[in-house]
MMTF fields as JSON, N, C-alpha, C and O atoms, coordinates in Angstrom:
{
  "mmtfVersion": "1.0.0",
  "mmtfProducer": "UNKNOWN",
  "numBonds": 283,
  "numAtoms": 284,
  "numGroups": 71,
  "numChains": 1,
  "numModels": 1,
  "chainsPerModel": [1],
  "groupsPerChain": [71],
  "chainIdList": ["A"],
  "bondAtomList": [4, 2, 8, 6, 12, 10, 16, 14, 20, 18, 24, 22, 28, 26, 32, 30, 36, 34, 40, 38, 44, 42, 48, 46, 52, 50, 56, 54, 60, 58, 64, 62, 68, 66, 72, 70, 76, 74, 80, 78, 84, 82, 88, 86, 92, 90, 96, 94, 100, 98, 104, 102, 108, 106, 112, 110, 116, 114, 120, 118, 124, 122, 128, 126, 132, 130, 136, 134, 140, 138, 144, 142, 148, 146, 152, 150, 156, 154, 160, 158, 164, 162, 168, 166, 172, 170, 176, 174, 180, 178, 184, 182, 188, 186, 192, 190, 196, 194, 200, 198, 204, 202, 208, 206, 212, 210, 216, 214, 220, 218, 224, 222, 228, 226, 232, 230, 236, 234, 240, 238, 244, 242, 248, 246, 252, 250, 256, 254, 260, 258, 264, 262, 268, 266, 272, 270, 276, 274, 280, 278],
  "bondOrderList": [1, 1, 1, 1, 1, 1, 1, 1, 1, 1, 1, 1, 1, 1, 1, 1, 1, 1, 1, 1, 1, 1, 1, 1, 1, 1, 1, 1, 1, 1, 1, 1, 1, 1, 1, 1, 1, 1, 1, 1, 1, 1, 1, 1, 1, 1, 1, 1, 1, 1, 1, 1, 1, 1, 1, 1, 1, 1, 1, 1, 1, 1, 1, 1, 1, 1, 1, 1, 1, 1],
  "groupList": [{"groupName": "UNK", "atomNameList": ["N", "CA", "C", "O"], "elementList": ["N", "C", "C", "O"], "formalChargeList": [0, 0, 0, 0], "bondAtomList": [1, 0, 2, 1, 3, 2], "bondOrderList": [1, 1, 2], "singleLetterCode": "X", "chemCompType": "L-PEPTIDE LINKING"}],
  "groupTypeList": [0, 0, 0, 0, 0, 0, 0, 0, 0, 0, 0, 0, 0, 0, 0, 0, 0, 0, 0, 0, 0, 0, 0, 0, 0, 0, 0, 0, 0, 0, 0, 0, 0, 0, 0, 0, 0, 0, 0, 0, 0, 0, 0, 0, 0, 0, 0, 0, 0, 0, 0, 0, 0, 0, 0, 0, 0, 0, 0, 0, 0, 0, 0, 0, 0, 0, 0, 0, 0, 0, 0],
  "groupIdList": [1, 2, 3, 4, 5, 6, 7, 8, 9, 10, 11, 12, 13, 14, 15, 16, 17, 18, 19, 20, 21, 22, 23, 24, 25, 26, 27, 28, 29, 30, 31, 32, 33, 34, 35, 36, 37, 38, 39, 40, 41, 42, 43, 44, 45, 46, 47, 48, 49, 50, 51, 52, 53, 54, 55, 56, 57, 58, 59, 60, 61, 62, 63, 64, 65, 66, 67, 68, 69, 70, 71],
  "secStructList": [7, 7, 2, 2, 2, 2, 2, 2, 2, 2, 2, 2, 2, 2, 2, 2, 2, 2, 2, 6, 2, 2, 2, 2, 6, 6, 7, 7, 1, 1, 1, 3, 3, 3, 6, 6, 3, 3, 3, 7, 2, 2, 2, 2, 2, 2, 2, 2, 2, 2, 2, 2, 2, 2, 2, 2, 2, 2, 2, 2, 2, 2, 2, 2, 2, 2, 2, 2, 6, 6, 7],
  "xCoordList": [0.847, 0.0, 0.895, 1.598, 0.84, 1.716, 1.014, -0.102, 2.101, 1.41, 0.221, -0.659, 0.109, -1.149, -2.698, -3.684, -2.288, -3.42, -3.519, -4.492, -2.682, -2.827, -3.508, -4.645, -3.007, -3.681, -5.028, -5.87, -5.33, -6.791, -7.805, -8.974, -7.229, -7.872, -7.983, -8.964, -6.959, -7.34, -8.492, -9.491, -7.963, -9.444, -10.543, -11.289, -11.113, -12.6, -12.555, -13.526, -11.595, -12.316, -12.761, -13.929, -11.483, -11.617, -13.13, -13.995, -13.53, -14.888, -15.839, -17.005, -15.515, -16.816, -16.979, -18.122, -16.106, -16.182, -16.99, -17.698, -16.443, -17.315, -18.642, -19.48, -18.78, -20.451, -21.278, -22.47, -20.709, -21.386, -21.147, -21.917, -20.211, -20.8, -21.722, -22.798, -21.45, -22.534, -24.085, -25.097, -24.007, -25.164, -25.93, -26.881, -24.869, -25.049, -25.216, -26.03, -24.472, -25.463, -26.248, -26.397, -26.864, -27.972, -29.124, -29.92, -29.384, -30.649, -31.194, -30.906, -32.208, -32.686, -33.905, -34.353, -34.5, -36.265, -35.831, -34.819, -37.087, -37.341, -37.472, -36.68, -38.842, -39.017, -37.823, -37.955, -37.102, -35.716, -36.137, -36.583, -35.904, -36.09, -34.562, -33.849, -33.883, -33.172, -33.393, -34.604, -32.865, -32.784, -33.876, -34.718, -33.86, -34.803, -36.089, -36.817, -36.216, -37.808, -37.783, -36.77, -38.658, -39.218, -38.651, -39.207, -37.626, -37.244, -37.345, -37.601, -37.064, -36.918, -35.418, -34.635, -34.783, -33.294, -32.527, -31.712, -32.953, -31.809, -32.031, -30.859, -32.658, -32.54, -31.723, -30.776, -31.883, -30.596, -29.691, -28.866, -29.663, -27.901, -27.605, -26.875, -28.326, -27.546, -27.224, -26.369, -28.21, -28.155, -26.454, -25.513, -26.451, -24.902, -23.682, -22.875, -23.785, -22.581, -22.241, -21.078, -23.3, -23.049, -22.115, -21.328, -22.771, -22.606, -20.737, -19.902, -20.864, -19.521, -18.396, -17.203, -18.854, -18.303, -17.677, -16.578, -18.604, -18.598, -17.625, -16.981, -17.476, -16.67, -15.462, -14.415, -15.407, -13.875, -13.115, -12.043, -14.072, -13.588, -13.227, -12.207, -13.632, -13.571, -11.866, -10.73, -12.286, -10.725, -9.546, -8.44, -9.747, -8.55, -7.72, -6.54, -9.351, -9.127, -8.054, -6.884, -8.832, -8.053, -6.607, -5.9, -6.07, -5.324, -3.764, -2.582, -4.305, -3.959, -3.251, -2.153, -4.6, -4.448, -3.298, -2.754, -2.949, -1.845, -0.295, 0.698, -0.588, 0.747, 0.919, 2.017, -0.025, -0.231, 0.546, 1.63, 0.004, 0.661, 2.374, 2.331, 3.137, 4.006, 5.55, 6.677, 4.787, 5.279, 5.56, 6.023],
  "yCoordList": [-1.17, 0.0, 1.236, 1.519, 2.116, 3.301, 4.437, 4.518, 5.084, 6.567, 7.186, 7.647, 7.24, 7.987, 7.108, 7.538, 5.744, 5.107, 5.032, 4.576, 5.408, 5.796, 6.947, 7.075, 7.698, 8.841, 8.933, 9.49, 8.324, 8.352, 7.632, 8.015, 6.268, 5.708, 6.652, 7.022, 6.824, 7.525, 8.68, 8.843, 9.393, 10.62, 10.325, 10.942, 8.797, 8.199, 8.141, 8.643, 7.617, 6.985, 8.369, 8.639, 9.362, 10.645, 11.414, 11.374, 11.902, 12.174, 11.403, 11.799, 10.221, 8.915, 9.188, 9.2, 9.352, 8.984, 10.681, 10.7, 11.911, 12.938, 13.394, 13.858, 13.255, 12.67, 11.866, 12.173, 10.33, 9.671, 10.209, 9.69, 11.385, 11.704, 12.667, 12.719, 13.46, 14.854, 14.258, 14.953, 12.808, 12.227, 12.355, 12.923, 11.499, 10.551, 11.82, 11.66, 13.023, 13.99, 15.072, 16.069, 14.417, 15.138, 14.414, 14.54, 13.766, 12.557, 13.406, 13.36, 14.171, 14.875, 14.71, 14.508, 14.777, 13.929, 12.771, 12.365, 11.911, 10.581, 9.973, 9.254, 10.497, 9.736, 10.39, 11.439, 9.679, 9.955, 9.398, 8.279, 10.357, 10.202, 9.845, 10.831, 8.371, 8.111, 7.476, 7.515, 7.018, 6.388, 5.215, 4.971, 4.599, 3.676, 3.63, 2.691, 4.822, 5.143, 6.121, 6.446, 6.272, 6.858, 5.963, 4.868, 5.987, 4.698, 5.705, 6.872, 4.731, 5.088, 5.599, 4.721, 6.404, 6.733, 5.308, 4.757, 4.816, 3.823, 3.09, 2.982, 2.72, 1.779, 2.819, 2.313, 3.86, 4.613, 4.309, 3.436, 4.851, 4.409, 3.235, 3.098, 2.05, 0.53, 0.332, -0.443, 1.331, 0.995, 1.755, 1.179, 3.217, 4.037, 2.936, 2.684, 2.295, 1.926, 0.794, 0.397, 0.012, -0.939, -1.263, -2.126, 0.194, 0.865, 1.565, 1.627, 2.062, 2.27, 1.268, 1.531, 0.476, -1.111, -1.764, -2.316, -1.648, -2.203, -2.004, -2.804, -0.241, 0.519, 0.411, 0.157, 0.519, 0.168, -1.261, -1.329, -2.32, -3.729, -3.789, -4.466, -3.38, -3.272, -2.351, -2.761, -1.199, -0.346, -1.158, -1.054, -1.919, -2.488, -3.744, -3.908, -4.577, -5.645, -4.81, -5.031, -4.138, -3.002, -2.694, -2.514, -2.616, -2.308, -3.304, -2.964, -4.352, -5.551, -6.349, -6.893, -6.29, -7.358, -7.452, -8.508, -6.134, -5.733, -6.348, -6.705, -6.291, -6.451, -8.047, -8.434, -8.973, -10.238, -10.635, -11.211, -10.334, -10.713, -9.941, -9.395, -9.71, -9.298, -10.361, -10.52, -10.848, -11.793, -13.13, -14.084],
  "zCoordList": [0.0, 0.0, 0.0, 0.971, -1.349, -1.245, 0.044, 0.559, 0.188, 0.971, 0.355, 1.083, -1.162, -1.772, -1.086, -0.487, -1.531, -0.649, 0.959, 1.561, 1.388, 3.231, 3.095, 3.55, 2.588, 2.722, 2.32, 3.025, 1.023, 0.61, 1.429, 1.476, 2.277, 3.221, 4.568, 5.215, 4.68, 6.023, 6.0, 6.702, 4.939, 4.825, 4.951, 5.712, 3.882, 3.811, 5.429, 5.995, 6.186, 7.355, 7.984, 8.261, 8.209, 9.095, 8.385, 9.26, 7.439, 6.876, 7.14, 7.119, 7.42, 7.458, 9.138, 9.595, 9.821, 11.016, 12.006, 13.013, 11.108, 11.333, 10.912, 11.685, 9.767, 9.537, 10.186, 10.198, 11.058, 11.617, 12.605, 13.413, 13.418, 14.826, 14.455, 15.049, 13.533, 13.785, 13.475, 13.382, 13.341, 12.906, 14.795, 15.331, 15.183, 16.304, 17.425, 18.335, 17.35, 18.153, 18.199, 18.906, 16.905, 16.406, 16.514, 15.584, 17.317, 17.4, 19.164, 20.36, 18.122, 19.676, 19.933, 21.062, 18.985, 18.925, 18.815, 18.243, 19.713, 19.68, 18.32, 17.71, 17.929, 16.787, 15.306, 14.675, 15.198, 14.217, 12.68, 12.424, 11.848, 10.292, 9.815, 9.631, 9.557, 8.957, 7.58, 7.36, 6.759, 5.704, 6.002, 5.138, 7.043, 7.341, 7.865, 8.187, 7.882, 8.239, 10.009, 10.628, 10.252, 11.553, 12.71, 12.619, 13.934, 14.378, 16.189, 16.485, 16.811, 18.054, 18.802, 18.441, 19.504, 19.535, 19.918, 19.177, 21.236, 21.169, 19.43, 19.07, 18.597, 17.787, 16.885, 16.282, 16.74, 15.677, 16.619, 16.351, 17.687, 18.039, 18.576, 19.558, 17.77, 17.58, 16.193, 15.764, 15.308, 13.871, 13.589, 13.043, 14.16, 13.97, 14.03, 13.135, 15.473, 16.157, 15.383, 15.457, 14.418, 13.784, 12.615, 12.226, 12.196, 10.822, 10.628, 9.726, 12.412, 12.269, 13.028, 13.181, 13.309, 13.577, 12.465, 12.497, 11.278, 10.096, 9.329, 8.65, 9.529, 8.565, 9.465, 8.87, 10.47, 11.23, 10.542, 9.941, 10.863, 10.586, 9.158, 9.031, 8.134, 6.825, 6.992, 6.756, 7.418, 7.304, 7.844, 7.314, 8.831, 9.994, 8.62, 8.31, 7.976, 7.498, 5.692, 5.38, 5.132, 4.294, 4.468, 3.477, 5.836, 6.312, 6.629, 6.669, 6.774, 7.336, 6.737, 6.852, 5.673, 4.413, 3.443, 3.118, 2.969, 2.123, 2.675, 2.042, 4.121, 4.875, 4.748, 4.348, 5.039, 4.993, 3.867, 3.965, 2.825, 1.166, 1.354, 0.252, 1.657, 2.071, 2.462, 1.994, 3.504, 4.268, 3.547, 4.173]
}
């Protein structure tokens, strides 16, 4: 993985990861209008944490992987 792709990864994550907070504290009414309809707060913030669970594990594995083939 050159530096151009560190860098391009790292940005997606750093942008991905500020969008999903300004998401996550912006949930001030109960009933929340996401992509998925009208939901209740805790269930957006199981749907967020998932979402950015997801995108962590994907980045770590992104990350990882390159080094593996290496060896």
């Amino acid at each position: 993985m050159t530096l151009k792709d560190k860098i391009r990864w790292g940005t997606i994550a750093v942008v991905s990861i500020i969008v999903l907070l300004f998401i996550f504290f912006n949930l001030e009414s109960v009933p929340i209008n996401i992509i998925i309809g009208r939901v209740s707060m805790p269930v957006a913030f199981v749907v967020i944490f998932n979402f950015m669970l997801g995108a962590g594990t994907m980045w770590v594995w992104g990350v990882l992987r390159p080094m593996r083939k290496k060896e």
